[in-house]
C-alpha positions in Angstrom: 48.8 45.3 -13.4 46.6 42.4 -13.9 43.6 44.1 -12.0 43.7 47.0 -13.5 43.2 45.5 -16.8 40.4 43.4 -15.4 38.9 46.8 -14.4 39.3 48.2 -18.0 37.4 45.2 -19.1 34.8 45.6 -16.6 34.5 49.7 -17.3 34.9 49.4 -21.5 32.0 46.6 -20.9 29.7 48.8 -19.0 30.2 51.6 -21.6 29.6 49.6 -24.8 26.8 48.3 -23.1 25.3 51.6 -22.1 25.8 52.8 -25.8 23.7 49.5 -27.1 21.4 50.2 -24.2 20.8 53.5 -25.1 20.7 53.1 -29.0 18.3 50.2 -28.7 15.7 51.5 -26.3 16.1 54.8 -28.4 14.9 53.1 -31.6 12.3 51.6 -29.4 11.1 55.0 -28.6 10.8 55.9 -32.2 9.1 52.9 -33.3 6.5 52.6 -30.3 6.1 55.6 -28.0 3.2 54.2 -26.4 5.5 51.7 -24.9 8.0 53.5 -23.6 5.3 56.3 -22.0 3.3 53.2 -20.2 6.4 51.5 -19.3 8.5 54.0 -18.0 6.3 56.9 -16.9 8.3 59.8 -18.0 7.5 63.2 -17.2 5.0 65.4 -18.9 6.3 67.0 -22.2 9.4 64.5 -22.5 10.8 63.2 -25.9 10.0 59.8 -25.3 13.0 58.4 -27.3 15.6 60.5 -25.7 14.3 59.3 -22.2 14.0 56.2 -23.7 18.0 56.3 -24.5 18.8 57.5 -21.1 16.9 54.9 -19.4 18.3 52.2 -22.0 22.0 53.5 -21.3 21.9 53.2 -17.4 20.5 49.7 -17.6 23.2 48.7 -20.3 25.7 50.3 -17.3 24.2 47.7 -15.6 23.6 45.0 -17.4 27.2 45.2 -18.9 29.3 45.9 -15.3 27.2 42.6 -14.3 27.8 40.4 -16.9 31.9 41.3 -17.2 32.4 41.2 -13.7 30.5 37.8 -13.3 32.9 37.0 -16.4 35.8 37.9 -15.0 35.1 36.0 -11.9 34.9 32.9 -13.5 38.2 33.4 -15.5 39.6 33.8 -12.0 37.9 31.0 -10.5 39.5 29.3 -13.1 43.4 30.3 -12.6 42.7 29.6 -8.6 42.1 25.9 -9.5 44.7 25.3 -12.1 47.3 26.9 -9.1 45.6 24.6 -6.7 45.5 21.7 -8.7 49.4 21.7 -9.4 51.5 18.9 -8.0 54.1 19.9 -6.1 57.6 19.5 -8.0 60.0 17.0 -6.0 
């Protein structure tokens, strides 16, 4: 039960992330097209802030997944050492 909640974490992470992503390299696109057609190199006749969003949104997929899974590895780092640093009850 415990791991698939970790994995909801992980997934609703990646998603939020992907929204931010996508709604922050989309207002990018608005405010500087220039940017996003030198940095990305989209294809000829694009919308530059709709390619911008997509582009933004699969990064935040990754940026999020990354940062909640190296998250939730230190929480479980954590509950490894308090179990190992228990004293055994006499």
């Amino acid at each position: 039960m415990t791991f698939l909640r970790y994995f909801l974490y992980v997934l609703l992470a990646a998603l939020l992330s992907a929204a931010v992503g996508g709604c922050f390299a989309f207002l990018i696109g608005l405010l500087s097209p220039e940017f996003v057609k030198h940095l990305f190199s989209p294809p000829d006749g694009a919308s530059l802030p709709r390619y911008a969003a997509a582009v933004g949104a699969i990064w935040g997929i990754f940026i999020g997944a990354a940062v909640m899974g190296f998250s939730l590895g230190l929480v479980t780092l954590v509950q490894m050492a308090r179990v190992f640093a228990r004293k055994p009850e006499e």
